[in-house]
N, C-alpha and C positions, 0 to 999 in steps of 0.2 A: 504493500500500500504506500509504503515512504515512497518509491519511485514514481507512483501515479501520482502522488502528492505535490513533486517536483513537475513534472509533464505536464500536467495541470496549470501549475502555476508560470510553466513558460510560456505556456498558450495564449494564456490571459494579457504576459507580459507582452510580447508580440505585438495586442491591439496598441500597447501604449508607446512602445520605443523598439526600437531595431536589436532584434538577438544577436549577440554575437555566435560567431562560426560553430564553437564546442555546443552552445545551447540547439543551434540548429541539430546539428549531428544527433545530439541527445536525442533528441523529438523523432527525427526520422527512425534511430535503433528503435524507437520504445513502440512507435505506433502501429508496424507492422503486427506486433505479437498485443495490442490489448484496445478488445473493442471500446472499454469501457473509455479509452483517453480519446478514440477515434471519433466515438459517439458525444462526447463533450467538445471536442473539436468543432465538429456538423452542429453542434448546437450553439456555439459562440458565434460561429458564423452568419446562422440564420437570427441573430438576436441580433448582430451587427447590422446585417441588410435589414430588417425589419424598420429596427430603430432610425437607420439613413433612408428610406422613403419613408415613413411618418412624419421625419421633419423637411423632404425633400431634396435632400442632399443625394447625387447621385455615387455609386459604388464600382471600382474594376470590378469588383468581383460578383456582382448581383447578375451574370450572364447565367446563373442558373450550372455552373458546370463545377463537380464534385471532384476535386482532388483523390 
């Protein structure tokens, strides 16, 4: 759980500031192997698009297409 803990919490950081290199790499080893960080990933996502068309703001990433 400590490791999803961390995966998590890079995810999040990510909306806020650019991850460095080792944080990236982290995310990518860990996502393969746990739906549970994959599934919160797709859910940060969709809270981010949601949130920028409510207020109108448009999103690269609101083309609808799932990493």
């Amino acid at each position: 759980m400590g490791k999803c803990k961390n995966i998590t919490r890079l995810l999040s950081d990510a909306l806020d500031r650019p991850l460095k290199t080792g944080e990236w790499v982290a995310i990518r080893l860990h996502l393969p192997t746990c739906s549970g960080c994959r599934n919160y990933r797709k859910q940060i996502r969709l809270l981010r698009v949601a949130a920028r068309s409510m207020s109108g703001i448009a999103t690269p990433d609101s083309t609808g297409s799932d990493d």
